[in-house]
C-alpha angles and dihedrals in degrees: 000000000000093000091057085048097052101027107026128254112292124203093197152046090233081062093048092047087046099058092046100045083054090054086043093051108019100044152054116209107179145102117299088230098071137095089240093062090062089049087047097060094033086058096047096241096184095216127049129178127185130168123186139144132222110258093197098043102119121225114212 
């Protein structure tokens, strides 16, 4: 269900295959920290996605 939400609902495999293939060509989805992320910019990928967390941050 989280995929329709954030994709939209497909009726066939081809859409399927479409939308995959674009995350496969048109992003990086990857950490900041490696080297990948620098390729990434220097070759204009026109979508970039990065998740992290703060390992210092203090929960009181």
């Amino acid at each position: 269900m989280i995929d329709q939400m954030l994709l939209g609902e497909f009726s066939t495999d081809a859409d399927w295959r479409e939308a995959l293939e674009e995350y496969d060509t048109g992003w990086y989805i990857g950490v900041e920290r490696e080297h990948d992320w620098t390729t990434a910019i220097l070759n204009q990928t026109p979508n970039m996605f990065s998740m992290g967390h703060n390992t210092q941050q203090v929960r009181k």
